[in-house]
C-alpha positions in Angstrom: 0.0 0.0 0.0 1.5 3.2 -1.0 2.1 6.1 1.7 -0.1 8.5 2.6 0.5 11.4 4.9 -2.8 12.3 6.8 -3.1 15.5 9.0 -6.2 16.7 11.3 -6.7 20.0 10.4 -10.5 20.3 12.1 -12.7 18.3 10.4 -10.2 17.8 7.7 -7.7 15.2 6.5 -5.6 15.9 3.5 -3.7 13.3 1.7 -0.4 14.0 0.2 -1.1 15.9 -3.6 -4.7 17.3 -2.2 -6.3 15.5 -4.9 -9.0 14.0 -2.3 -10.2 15.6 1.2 -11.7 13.5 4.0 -14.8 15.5 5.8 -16.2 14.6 9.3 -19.4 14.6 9.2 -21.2 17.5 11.9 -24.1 19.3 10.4 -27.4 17.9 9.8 -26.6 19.2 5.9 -23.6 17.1 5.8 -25.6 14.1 7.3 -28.1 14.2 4.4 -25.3 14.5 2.1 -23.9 11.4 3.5 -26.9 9.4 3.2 -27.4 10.9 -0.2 -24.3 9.9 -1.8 -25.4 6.1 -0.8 -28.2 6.2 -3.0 -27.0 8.6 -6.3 -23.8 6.2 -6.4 -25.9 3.6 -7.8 -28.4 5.8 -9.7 -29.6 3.3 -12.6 -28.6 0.2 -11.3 -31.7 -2.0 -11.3 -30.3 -4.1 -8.1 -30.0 -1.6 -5.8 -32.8 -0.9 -3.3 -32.3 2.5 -1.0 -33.1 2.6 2.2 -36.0 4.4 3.6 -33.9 7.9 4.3 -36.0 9.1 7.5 -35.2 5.7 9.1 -31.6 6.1 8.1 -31.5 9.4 9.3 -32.7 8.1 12.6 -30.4 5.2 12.9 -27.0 8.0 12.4 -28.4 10.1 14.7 -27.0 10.8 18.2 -30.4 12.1 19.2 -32.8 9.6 17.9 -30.9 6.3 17.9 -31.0 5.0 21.8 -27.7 2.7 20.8 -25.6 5.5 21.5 -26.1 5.1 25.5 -23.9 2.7 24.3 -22.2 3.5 21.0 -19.8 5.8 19.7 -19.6 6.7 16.0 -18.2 8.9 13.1 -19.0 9.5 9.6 -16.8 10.5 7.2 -17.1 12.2 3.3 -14.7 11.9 0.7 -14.1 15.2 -1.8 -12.4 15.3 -5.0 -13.0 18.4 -6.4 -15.6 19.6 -4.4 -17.4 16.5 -5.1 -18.4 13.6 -2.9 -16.7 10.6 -4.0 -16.8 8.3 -0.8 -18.5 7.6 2.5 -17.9 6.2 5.6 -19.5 5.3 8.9 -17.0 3.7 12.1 -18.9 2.9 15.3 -17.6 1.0 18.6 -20.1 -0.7 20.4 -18.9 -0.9 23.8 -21.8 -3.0 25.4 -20.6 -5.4 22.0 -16.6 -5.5 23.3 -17.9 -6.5 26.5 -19.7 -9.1 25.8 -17.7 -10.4 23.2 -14.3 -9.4 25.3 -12.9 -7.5 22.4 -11.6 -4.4 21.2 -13.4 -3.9 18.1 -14.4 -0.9 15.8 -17.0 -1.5 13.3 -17.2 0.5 9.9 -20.4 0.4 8.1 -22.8 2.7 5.8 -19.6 2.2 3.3 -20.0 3.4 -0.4 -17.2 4.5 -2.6 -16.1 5.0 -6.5 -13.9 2.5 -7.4 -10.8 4.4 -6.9 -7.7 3.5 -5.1 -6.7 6.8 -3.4 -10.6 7.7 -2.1 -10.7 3.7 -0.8 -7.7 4.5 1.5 -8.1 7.7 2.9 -12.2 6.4 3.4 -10.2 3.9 5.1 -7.5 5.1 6.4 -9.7 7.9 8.6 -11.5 5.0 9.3 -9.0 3.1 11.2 -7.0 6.1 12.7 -10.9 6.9 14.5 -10.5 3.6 16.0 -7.0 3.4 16.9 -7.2 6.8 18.7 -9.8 5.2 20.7 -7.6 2.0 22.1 -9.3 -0.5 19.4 -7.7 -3.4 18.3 -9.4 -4.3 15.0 -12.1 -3.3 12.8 -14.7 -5.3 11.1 -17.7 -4.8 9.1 -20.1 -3.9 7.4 -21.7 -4.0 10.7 -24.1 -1.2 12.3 -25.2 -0.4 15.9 -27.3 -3.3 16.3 -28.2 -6.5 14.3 -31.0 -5.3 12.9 -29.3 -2.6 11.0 -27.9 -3.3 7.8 -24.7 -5.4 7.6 -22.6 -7.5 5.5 -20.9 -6.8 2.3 -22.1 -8.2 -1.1 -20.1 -11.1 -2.1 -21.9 -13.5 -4.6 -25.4 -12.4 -6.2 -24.7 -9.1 -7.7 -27.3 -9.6 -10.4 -30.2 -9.9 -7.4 -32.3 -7.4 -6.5 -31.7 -6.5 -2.6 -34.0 -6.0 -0.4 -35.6 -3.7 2.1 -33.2 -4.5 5.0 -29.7 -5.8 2.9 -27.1 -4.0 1.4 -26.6 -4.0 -2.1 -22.7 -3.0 -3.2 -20.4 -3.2 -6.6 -18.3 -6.1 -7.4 -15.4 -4.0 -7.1 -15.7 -3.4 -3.0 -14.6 -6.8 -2.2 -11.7 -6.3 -4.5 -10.5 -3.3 -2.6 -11.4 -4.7 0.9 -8.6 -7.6 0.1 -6.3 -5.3 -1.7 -6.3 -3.3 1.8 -5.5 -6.3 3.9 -9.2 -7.2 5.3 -10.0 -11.1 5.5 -13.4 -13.0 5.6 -14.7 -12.9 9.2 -18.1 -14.2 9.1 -20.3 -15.1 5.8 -24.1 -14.6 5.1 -26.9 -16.2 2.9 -29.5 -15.9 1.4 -32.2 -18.0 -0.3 -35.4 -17.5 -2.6 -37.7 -20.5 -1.9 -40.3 -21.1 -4.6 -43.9 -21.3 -2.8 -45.7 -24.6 -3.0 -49.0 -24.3 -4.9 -50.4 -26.4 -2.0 -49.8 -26.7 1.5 -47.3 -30.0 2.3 -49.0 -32.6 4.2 -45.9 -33.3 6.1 -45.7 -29.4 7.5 -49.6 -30.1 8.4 -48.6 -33.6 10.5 -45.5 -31.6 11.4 -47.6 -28.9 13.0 -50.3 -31.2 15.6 -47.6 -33.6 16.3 -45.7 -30.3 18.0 -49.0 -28.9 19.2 -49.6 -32.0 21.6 -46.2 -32.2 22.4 -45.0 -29.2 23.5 -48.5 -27.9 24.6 -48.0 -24.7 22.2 -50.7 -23.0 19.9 -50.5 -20.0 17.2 -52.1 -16.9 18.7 -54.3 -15.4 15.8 -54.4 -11.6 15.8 -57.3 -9.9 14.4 -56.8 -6.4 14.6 -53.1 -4.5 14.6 -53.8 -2.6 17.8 -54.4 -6.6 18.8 -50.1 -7.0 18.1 -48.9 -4.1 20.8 -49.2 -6.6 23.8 -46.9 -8.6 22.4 -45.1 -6.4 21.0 -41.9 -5.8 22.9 -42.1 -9.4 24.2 -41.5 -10.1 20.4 -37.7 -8.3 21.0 -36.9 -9.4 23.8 -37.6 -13.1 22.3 -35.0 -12.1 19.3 -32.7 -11.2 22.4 -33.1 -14.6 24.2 -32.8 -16.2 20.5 -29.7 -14.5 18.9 -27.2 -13.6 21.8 -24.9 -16.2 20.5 -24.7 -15.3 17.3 -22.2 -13.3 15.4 -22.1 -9.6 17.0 -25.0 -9.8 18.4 -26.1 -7.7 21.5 -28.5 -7.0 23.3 -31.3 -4.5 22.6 -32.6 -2.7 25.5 -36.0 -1.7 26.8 -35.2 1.7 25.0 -33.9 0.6 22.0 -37.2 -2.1 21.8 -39.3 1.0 22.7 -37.5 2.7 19.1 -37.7 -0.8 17.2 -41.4 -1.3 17.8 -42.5 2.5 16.7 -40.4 1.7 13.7 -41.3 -1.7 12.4 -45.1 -2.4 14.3 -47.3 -0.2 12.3 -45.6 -1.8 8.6 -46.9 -5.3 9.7 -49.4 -7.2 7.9 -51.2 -10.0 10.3 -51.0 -12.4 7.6 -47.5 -12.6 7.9 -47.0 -13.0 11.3 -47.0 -16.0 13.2 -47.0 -16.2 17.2 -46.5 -19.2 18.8 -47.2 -19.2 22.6 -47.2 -21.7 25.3 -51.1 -22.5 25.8 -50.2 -22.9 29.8 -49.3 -19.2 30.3 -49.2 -17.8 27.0 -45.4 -17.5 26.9 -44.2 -16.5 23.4 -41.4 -18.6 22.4 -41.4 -18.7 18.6 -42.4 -15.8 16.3 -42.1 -14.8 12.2 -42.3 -12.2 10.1 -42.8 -11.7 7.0 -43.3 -8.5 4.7 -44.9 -8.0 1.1 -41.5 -7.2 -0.7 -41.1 -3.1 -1.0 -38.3 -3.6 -3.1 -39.6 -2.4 -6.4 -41.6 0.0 -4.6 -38.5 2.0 -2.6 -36.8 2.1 -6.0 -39.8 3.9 -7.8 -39.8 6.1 -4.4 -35.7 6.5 -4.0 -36.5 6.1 -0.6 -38.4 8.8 -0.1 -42.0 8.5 1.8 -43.0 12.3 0.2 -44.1 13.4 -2.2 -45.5 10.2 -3.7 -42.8 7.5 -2.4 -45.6 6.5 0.0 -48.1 5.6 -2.2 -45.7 3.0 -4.1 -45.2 1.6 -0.7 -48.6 1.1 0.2 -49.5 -0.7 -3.3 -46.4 -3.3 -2.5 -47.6 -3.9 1.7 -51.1 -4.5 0.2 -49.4 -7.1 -2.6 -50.5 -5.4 -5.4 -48.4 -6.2 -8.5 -46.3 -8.2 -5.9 -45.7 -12.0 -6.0 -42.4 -11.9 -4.0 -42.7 -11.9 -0.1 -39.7 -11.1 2.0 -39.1 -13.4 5.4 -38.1 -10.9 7.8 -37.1 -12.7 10.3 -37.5 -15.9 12.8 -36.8 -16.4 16.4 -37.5 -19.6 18.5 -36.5 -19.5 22.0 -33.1 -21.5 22.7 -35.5 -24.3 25.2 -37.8 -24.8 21.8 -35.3 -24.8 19.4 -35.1 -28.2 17.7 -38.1 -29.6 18.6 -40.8 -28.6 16.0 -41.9 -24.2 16.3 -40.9 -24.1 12.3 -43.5 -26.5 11.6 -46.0 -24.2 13.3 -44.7 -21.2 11.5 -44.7 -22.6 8.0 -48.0 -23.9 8.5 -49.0 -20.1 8.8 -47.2 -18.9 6.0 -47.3 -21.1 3.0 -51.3 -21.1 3.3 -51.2 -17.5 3.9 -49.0 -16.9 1.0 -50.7 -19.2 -1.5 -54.1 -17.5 -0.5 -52.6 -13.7 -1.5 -50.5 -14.8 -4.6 -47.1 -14.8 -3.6 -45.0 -17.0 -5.7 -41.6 -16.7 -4.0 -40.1 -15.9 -0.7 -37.2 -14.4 0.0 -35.0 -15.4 3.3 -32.8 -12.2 4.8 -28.9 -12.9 5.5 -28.6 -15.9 8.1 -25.3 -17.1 9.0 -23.6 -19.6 6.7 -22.5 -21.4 9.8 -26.2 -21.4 11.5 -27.2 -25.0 9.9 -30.2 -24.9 12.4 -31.4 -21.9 10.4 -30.5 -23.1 7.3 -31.6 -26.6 7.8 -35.3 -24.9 8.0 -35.1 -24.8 3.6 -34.2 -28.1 3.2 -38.0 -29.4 2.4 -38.8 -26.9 0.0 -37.6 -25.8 -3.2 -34.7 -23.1 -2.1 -31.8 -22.3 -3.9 -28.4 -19.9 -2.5 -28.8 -16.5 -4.2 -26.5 -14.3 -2.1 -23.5 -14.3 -0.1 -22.9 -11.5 2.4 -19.2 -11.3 4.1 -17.9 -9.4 7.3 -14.5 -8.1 6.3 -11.6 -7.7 9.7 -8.4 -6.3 9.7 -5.9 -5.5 12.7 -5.4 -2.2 13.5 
Protein backbone atom coordinates (compact mmCIF):
# COMPACT_ATOMS: atom_id res chain seq x y z
CA UNK A 1 0.00 0.00 0.00
CA UNK A 2 1.51 3.25 -0.98
CA UNK A 3 2.13 6.10 1.74
CA UNK A 4 -0.07 8.50 2.62
CA UNK A 5 0.53 11.38 4.94
CA UNK A 6 -2.84 12.29 6.83
CA UNK A 7 -3.15 15.51 8.98
CA UNK A 8 -6.16 16.73 11.26
CA UNK A 9 -6.75 20.02 10.41
CA UNK A 10 -10.46 20.33 12.10
CA UNK A 11 -12.75 18.30 10.43
CA UNK A 12 -10.22 17.81 7.66
CA UNK A 13 -7.69 15.22 6.55
CA UNK A 14 -5.58 15.93 3.53
CA UNK A 15 -3.72 13.34 1.68
CA UNK A 16 -0.37 14.03 0.19
CA UNK A 17 -1.14 15.94 -3.56
CA UNK A 18 -4.75 17.26 -2.18
CA UNK A 19 -6.35 15.54 -4.91
CA UNK A 20 -8.99 14.01 -2.25
CA UNK A 21 -10.15 15.58 1.24
CA UNK A 22 -11.68 13.51 4.04
CA UNK A 23 -14.81 15.47 5.80
CA UNK A 24 -16.22 14.63 9.26
CA UNK A 25 -19.43 14.56 9.17
CA UNK A 26 -21.23 17.53 11.89
CA UNK A 27 -24.09 19.34 10.39
CA UNK A 28 -27.42 17.88 9.83
CA UNK A 29 -26.60 19.19 5.90
CA UNK A 30 -23.62 17.14 5.81
CA UNK A 31 -25.63 14.08 7.33
CA UNK A 32 -28.14 14.20 4.44
CA UNK A 33 -25.28 14.51 2.09
CA UNK A 34 -23.87 11.39 3.47
CA UNK A 35 -26.93 9.44 3.21
CA UNK A 36 -27.43 10.88 -0.19
CA UNK A 37 -24.26 9.94 -1.78
CA UNK A 38 -25.44 6.07 -0.76
CA UNK A 39 -28.23 6.15 -3.04
CA UNK A 40 -27.01 8.57 -6.32
CA UNK A 41 -23.82 6.16 -6.44
CA UNK A 42 -25.89 3.58 -7.83
CA UNK A 43 -28.37 5.85 -9.71
CA UNK A 44 -29.65 3.33 -12.59
CA UNK A 45 -28.60 0.19 -11.35
CA UNK A 46 -31.72 -2.04 -11.34
CA UNK A 47 -30.30 -4.10 -8.15
CA UNK A 48 -29.98 -1.63 -5.78
CA UNK A 49 -32.79 -0.89 -3.25
CA UNK A 50 -32.34 2.52 -1.01
CA UNK A 51 -33.12 2.60 2.22
CA UNK A 52 -36.01 4.43 3.62
CA UNK A 53 -33.93 7.93 4.26
CA UNK A 54 -36.05 9.05 7.49
CA UNK A 55 -35.19 5.71 9.05
CA UNK A 56 -31.60 6.10 8.13
CA UNK A 57 -31.49 9.39 9.26
CA UNK A 58 -32.65 8.14 12.64
CA UNK A 59 -30.44 5.19 12.86
CA UNK A 60 -26.98 7.98 12.39
CA UNK A 61 -28.39 10.13 14.67
CA UNK A 62 -27.04 10.78 18.19
CA UNK A 63 -30.35 12.06 19.21
CA UNK A 64 -32.81 9.61 17.87
CA UNK A 65 -30.85 6.31 17.87
CA UNK A 66 -30.95 5.05 21.82
CA UNK A 67 -27.66 2.75 20.84
CA UNK A 68 -25.65 5.53 21.51
CA UNK A 69 -26.12 5.15 25.51
CA UNK A 70 -23.92 2.68 24.31
CA UNK A 71 -22.18 3.46 21.03
CA UNK A 72 -19.83 5.84 19.74
CA UNK A 73 -19.62 6.74 15.96
CA UNK A 74 -18.18 8.95 13.11
CA UNK A 75 -19.03 9.46 9.58
CA UNK A 76 -16.79 10.51 7.21
CA UNK A 77 -17.12 12.16 3.34
CA UNK A 78 -14.71 11.90 0.68
CA UNK A 79 -14.12 15.17 -1.82
CA UNK A 80 -12.42 15.31 -4.97
CA UNK A 81 -13.01 18.39 -6.44
CA UNK A 82 -15.59 19.65 -4.42
CA UNK A 83 -17.41 16.49 -5.08
CA UNK A 84 -18.45 13.57 -2.88
CA UNK A 85 -16.75 10.55 -4.02
CA UNK A 86 -16.83 8.32 -0.75
CA UNK A 87 -18.50 7.57 2.53
CA UNK A 88 -17.89 6.21 5.59
CA UNK A 89 -19.50 5.25 8.95
CA UNK A 90 -16.96 3.74 12.06
CA UNK A 91 -18.92 2.92 15.25
CA UNK A 92 -17.57 1.03 18.57
CA UNK A 93 -20.08 -0.72 20.36
CA UNK A 94 -18.93 -0.89 23.82
CA UNK A 95 -21.75 -2.95 25.36
CA UNK A 96 -20.56 -5.42 22.02
CA UNK A 97 -16.58 -5.49 23.30
CA UNK A 98 -17.88 -6.46 26.50
CA UNK A 99 -19.70 -9.07 25.81
CA UNK A 100 -17.68 -10.43 23.24
CA UNK A 101 -14.30 -9.39 25.34
CA UNK A 102 -12.85 -7.47 22.37
CA UNK A 103 -11.65 -4.42 21.17
CA UNK A 104 -13.43 -3.93 18.07
CA UNK A 105 -14.41 -0.90 15.78
CA UNK A 106 -17.04 -1.49 13.27
CA UNK A 107 -17.25 0.45 9.86
CA UNK A 108 -20.44 0.39 8.09
CA UNK A 109 -22.81 2.74 5.83
CA UNK A 110 -19.55 2.19 3.27
CA UNK A 111 -19.97 3.43 -0.40
CA UNK A 112 -17.20 4.54 -2.59
CA UNK A 113 -16.06 4.99 -6.45
CA UNK A 114 -13.87 2.50 -7.38
CA UNK A 115 -10.78 4.41 -6.92
CA UNK A 116 -7.67 3.49 -5.08
CA UNK A 117 -6.71 6.84 -3.43
CA UNK A 118 -10.57 7.74 -2.11
CA UNK A 119 -10.71 3.73 -0.76
CA UNK A 120 -7.70 4.45 1.49
CA UNK A 121 -8.12 7.70 2.88
CA UNK A 122 -12.19 6.42 3.43
CA UNK A 123 -10.18 3.89 5.12
CA UNK A 124 -7.50 5.11 6.38
CA UNK A 125 -9.71 7.93 8.62
CA UNK A 126 -11.54 5.01 9.30
CA UNK A 127 -9.00 3.11 11.17
CA UNK A 128 -6.99 6.13 12.71
CA UNK A 129 -10.94 6.89 14.46
CA UNK A 130 -10.52 3.55 15.99
CA UNK A 131 -7.02 3.38 16.91
CA UNK A 132 -7.25 6.82 18.73
CA UNK A 133 -9.79 5.16 20.72
CA UNK A 134 -7.55 1.98 22.08
CA UNK A 135 -9.29 -0.52 19.40
CA UNK A 136 -7.66 -3.35 18.29
CA UNK A 137 -9.43 -4.28 15.03
CA UNK A 138 -12.14 -3.28 12.79
CA UNK A 139 -14.65 -5.29 11.05
CA UNK A 140 -17.73 -4.75 9.15
CA UNK A 141 -20.14 -3.87 7.43
CA UNK A 142 -21.74 -4.00 10.66
CA UNK A 143 -24.11 -1.18 12.29
CA UNK A 144 -25.25 -0.40 15.85
CA UNK A 145 -27.30 -3.29 16.31
CA UNK A 146 -28.20 -6.52 14.30
CA UNK A 147 -31.03 -5.30 12.92
CA UNK A 148 -29.29 -2.61 11.03
CA UNK A 149 -27.92 -3.35 7.75
CA UNK A 150 -24.74 -5.43 7.56
CA UNK A 151 -22.58 -7.46 5.49
CA UNK A 152 -20.93 -6.78 2.29
CA UNK A 153 -22.15 -8.20 -1.06
CA UNK A 154 -20.09 -11.11 -2.10
CA UNK A 155 -21.93 -13.53 -4.57
CA UNK A 156 -25.40 -12.43 -6.22
CA UNK A 157 -24.66 -9.13 -7.72
CA UNK A 158 -27.34 -9.59 -10.42
CA UNK A 159 -30.24 -9.90 -7.41
CA UNK A 160 -32.25 -7.45 -6.52
CA UNK A 161 -31.70 -6.47 -2.57
CA UNK A 162 -34.05 -6.00 -0.44
CA UNK A 163 -35.59 -3.75 2.14
CA UNK A 164 -33.18 -4.48 5.03
CA UNK A 165 -29.71 -5.83 2.87
CA UNK A 166 -27.08 -4.04 1.43
CA UNK A 167 -26.59 -3.98 -2.11
CA UNK A 168 -22.71 -2.99 -3.15
CA UNK A 169 -20.38 -3.21 -6.55
CA UNK A 170 -18.25 -6.11 -7.42
CA UNK A 171 -15.37 -3.97 -7.12
CA UNK A 172 -15.70 -3.42 -2.97
CA UNK A 173 -14.60 -6.79 -2.23
CA UNK A 174 -11.66 -6.29 -4.50
CA UNK A 175 -10.50 -3.26 -2.63
CA UNK A 176 -11.37 -4.71 0.86
CA UNK A 177 -8.56 -7.57 0.05
CA UNK A 178 -6.28 -5.27 -1.74
CA UNK A 179 -6.31 -3.27 1.82
CA UNK A 180 -5.50 -6.34 3.88
CA UNK A 181 -9.16 -7.19 5.34
CA UNK A 182 -9.97 -11.14 5.51
CA UNK A 183 -13.39 -12.97 5.58
CA UNK A 184 -14.70 -12.87 9.22
CA UNK A 185 -18.10 -14.15 9.13
CA UNK A 186 -20.31 -15.07 5.79
CA UNK A 187 -24.12 -14.61 5.07
CA UNK A 188 -26.85 -16.22 2.88
CA UNK A 189 -29.51 -15.89 1.42
CA UNK A 190 -32.20 -17.98 -0.30
CA UNK A 191 -35.41 -17.55 -2.58
CA UNK A 192 -37.71 -20.53 -1.87
CA UNK A 193 -40.27 -21.11 -4.61
CA UNK A 194 -43.90 -21.30 -2.78
CA UNK A 195 -45.75 -24.58 -3.02
CA UNK A 196 -48.96 -24.27 -4.90
CA UNK A 197 -50.45 -26.36 -2.04
CA UNK A 198 -49.75 -26.68 1.53
CA UNK A 199 -47.25 -29.97 2.25
CA UNK A 200 -49.02 -32.58 4.17
CA UNK A 201 -45.87 -33.32 6.13
CA UNK A 202 -45.69 -29.41 7.51
CA UNK A 203 -49.57 -30.11 8.45
CA UNK A 204 -48.62 -33.61 10.47
CA UNK A 205 -45.53 -31.56 11.40
CA UNK A 206 -47.60 -28.87 12.95
CA UNK A 207 -50.27 -31.23 15.61
CA UNK A 208 -47.64 -33.64 16.31
CA UNK A 209 -45.71 -30.35 17.97
CA UNK A 210 -49.01 -28.86 19.20
CA UNK A 211 -49.64 -32.01 21.59
CA UNK A 212 -46.22 -32.18 22.41
CA UNK A 213 -45.03 -29.22 23.48
CA UNK A 214 -48.52 -27.86 24.59
CA UNK A 215 -47.95 -24.72 22.19
CA UNK A 216 -50.73 -22.95 19.86
CA UNK A 217 -50.52 -20.00 17.18
CA UNK A 218 -52.07 -16.87 18.71
CA UNK A 219 -54.27 -15.40 15.78
CA UNK A 220 -54.38 -11.55 15.77
CA UNK A 221 -57.31 -9.91 14.42
CA UNK A 222 -56.81 -6.44 14.64
CA UNK A 223 -53.13 -4.51 14.57
CA UNK A 224 -53.80 -2.63 17.83
CA UNK A 225 -54.38 -6.57 18.84
CA UNK A 226 -50.10 -6.98 18.13
CA UNK A 227 -48.94 -4.07 20.80
CA UNK A 228 -49.23 -6.55 23.77
CA UNK A 229 -46.87 -8.65 22.36
CA UNK A 230 -45.06 -6.37 20.96
CA UNK A 231 -41.94 -5.82 22.94
CA UNK A 232 -42.09 -9.45 24.24
CA UNK A 233 -41.48 -10.10 20.37
CA UNK A 234 -37.73 -8.25 20.95
CA UNK A 235 -36.94 -9.43 23.84
CA UNK A 236 -37.63 -13.09 22.29
CA UNK A 237 -35.03 -12.08 19.29
CA UNK A 238 -32.73 -11.23 22.41
CA UNK A 239 -33.09 -14.57 24.18
CA UNK A 240 -32.82 -16.22 20.50
CA UNK A 241 -29.73 -14.50 18.85
CA UNK A 242 -27.21 -13.64 21.78
CA UNK A 243 -24.90 -16.16 20.47
CA UNK A 244 -24.70 -15.34 17.29
CA UNK A 245 -22.23 -13.35 15.41
CA UNK A 246 -22.06 -9.59 17.02
CA UNK A 247 -24.97 -9.84 18.42
CA UNK A 248 -26.11 -7.67 21.46
CA UNK A 249 -28.51 -7.00 23.31
CA UNK A 250 -31.28 -4.52 22.62
CA UNK A 251 -32.55 -2.74 25.55
CA UNK A 252 -35.97 -1.68 26.76
CA UNK A 253 -35.23 1.67 25.02
CA UNK A 254 -33.89 0.58 22.05
CA UNK A 255 -37.19 -2.10 21.79
CA UNK A 256 -39.30 0.97 22.75
CA UNK A 257 -37.52 2.66 19.14
CA UNK A 258 -37.65 -0.79 17.17
CA UNK A 259 -41.42 -1.31 17.77
CA UNK A 260 -42.51 2.47 16.67
CA UNK A 261 -40.38 1.74 13.67
CA UNK A 262 -41.33 -1.74 12.42
CA UNK A 263 -45.13 -2.35 14.31
CA UNK A 264 -47.35 -0.20 12.26
CA UNK A 265 -45.64 -1.83 8.61
CA UNK A 266 -46.92 -5.27 9.67
CA UNK A 267 -49.38 -7.16 7.92
CA UNK A 268 -51.19 -9.97 10.29
CA UNK A 269 -51.03 -12.43 7.57
CA UNK A 270 -47.47 -12.59 7.93
CA UNK A 271 -47.03 -12.95 11.29
CA UNK A 272 -47.01 -15.96 13.20
CA UNK A 273 -46.95 -16.19 17.18
CA UNK A 274 -46.50 -19.23 18.75
CA UNK A 275 -47.18 -19.16 22.64
CA UNK A 276 -47.23 -21.74 25.29
CA UNK A 277 -51.13 -22.50 25.84
CA UNK A 278 -50.23 -22.94 29.79
CA UNK A 279 -49.25 -19.21 30.35
CA UNK A 280 -49.22 -17.78 27.04
CA UNK A 281 -45.35 -17.49 26.91
CA UNK A 282 -44.24 -16.47 23.43
CA UNK A 283 -41.40 -18.56 22.39
CA UNK A 284 -41.41 -18.65 18.62
CA UNK A 285 -42.42 -15.81 16.35
CA UNK A 286 -42.14 -14.84 12.18
CA UNK A 287 -42.25 -12.15 10.12
CA UNK A 288 -42.80 -11.71 6.97
CA UNK A 289 -43.35 -8.51 4.74
CA UNK A 290 -44.93 -7.99 1.13
CA UNK A 291 -41.54 -7.17 -0.68
CA UNK A 292 -41.09 -3.11 -1.00
CA UNK A 293 -38.29 -3.63 -3.14
CA UNK A 294 -39.60 -2.45 -6.38
CA UNK A 295 -41.61 0.05 -4.56
CA UNK A 296 -38.46 1.97 -2.63
CA UNK A 297 -36.81 2.15 -6.01
CA UNK A 298 -39.80 3.90 -7.76
CA UNK A 299 -39.77 6.14 -4.40
CA UNK A 300 -35.65 6.50 -4.04
CA UNK A 301 -36.51 6.09 -0.57
CA UNK A 302 -38.39 8.81 -0.10
CA UNK A 303 -42.05 8.49 1.81
CA UNK A 304 -42.97 12.27 0.23
CA UNK A 305 -44.08 13.42 -2.18
CA UNK A 306 -45.47 10.23 -3.74
CA UNK A 307 -42.79 7.53 -2.37
CA UNK A 308 -45.64 6.53 -0.01
CA UNK A 309 -48.13 5.65 -2.17
CA UNK A 310 -45.69 3.00 -4.11
CA UNK A 311 -45.21 1.58 -0.65
CA UNK A 312 -48.60 1.15 0.16
CA UNK A 313 -49.54 -0.71 -3.31
CA UNK A 314 -46.35 -3.35 -2.54
CA UNK A 315 -47.60 -3.90 1.67
CA UNK A 316 -51.14 -4.53 0.18
CA UNK A 317 -49.38 -7.14 -2.63
CA UNK A 318 -50.45 -5.35 -5.42
CA UNK A 319 -48.37 -6.22 -8.54
CA UNK A 320 -46.30 -8.18 -5.89
CA UNK A 321 -45.74 -11.97 -6.04
CA UNK A 322 -42.41 -11.85 -4.01
CA UNK A 323 -42.66 -11.88 -0.11
CA UNK A 324 -39.66 -11.09 2.00
CA UNK A 325 -39.13 -13.39 5.40
CA UNK A 326 -38.09 -10.95 7.75
CA UNK A 327 -37.06 -12.67 10.33
CA UNK A 328 -37.48 -15.92 12.75
CA UNK A 329 -36.77 -16.45 16.37
CA UNK A 330 -37.53 -19.55 18.50
CA UNK A 331 -36.50 -19.46 22.01
CA UNK A 332 -33.14 -21.51 22.74
CA UNK A 333 -35.49 -24.31 25.20
CA UNK A 334 -37.83 -24.76 21.76
CA UNK A 335 -35.30 -24.76 19.41
CA UNK A 336 -35.12 -28.18 17.71
CA UNK A 337 -38.13 -29.62 18.65
CA UNK A 338 -40.84 -28.57 15.96
CA UNK A 339 -41.86 -24.23 16.34
CA UNK A 340 -40.86 -24.11 12.34
CA UNK A 341 -43.54 -26.54 11.64
CA UNK A 342 -45.99 -24.22 13.26
CA UNK A 343 -44.74 -21.20 11.52
CA UNK A 344 -44.68 -22.63 8.04
CA UNK A 345 -48.04 -23.90 8.51
CA UNK A 346 -48.97 -20.07 8.77
CA UNK A 347 -47.24 -18.87 6.03
CA UNK A 348 -47.31 -21.07 2.98
CA UNK A 349 -51.34 -21.14 3.27
CA UNK A 350 -51.24 -17.52 3.93
CA UNK A 351 -48.97 -16.93 0.99
CA UNK A 352 -50.66 -19.18 -1.55
CA UNK A 353 -54.10 -17.47 -0.47
CA UNK A 354 -52.60 -13.69 -1.47
CA UNK A 355 -50.48 -14.84 -4.56
CA UNK A 356 -47.06 -14.81 -3.59
CA UNK A 357 -44.97 -17.00 -5.70
CA UNK A 358 -41.56 -16.66 -4.03
CA UNK A 359 -40.15 -15.88 -0.69
CA UNK A 360 -37.22 -14.37 -0.02
CA UNK A 361 -34.96 -15.37 3.32
CA UNK A 362 -32.85 -12.16 4.83
CA UNK A 363 -28.88 -12.86 5.52
CA UNK A 364 -28.64 -15.87 8.15
CA UNK A 365 -25.25 -17.10 9.02
CA UNK A 366 -23.63 -19.55 6.73
CA UNK A 367 -22.47 -21.43 9.78
CA UNK A 368 -26.16 -21.45 11.46
CA UNK A 369 -27.24 -24.99 9.93
CA UNK A 370 -30.20 -24.89 12.36
CA UNK A 371 -31.36 -21.88 10.44
CA UNK A 372 -30.45 -23.09 7.32
CA UNK A 373 -31.62 -26.61 7.76
CA UNK A 374 -35.34 -24.88 7.96
CA UNK A 375 -35.09 -24.83 3.61
CA UNK A 376 -34.17 -28.06 3.25
CA UNK A 377 -37.99 -29.42 2.45
CA UNK A 378 -38.85 -26.95 -0.03
CA UNK A 379 -37.63 -25.82 -3.20
CA UNK A 380 -34.71 -23.13 -2.08
CA UNK A 381 -31.79 -22.27 -3.88
CA UNK A 382 -28.43 -19.95 -2.50
CA UNK A 383 -28.84 -16.50 -4.16
CA UNK A 384 -26.54 -14.27 -2.15
CA UNK A 385 -23.51 -14.29 -0.14
CA UNK A 386 -22.91 -11.49 2.38
CA UNK A 387 -19.24 -11.32 4.08
CA UNK A 388 -17.91 -9.36 7.31
CA UNK A 389 -14.46 -8.14 6.34
CA UNK A 390 -11.63 -7.70 9.69
CA UNK A 391 -8.45 -6.29 9.68
CA UNK A 392 -5.92 -5.51 12.67
CA UNK A 393 -5.43 -2.16 13.53
Amino acid sequence: MRQRNQQNKGNQLNSINMSVTIHKVITKDELRKFIQFGIDLYEGNEYFVPPLVYDERATLSRTKNPAFEHCDASYFLAYRNEEIVGRIGVIINYKANEIWKERNARFGFVDFIDDIEVVDMLFGAAESWARSRGMEKIHGPLGFTDLDHEGMLVEGFDQISTLSTIYNYPYYVDHMERMGYVKDQDWVEFLITIPKEMPDRFLRASEIVKKRSGLVVKHLQDKNDVYPYAKDIFRLINRAYKDLYGFVELSEKQIDYYVEMYIPMLRLEFLTLVVRQEDNKLVGVGIGLPSIAKALQKARGRFLPTGWYHLYKALKGKGNNVLDLLLVAVDPEYQGKGVNALLFNEFIPAAIRLGFEYAESNPELDLNHKVKSMWNDLDARQTKRRRAFIKQL
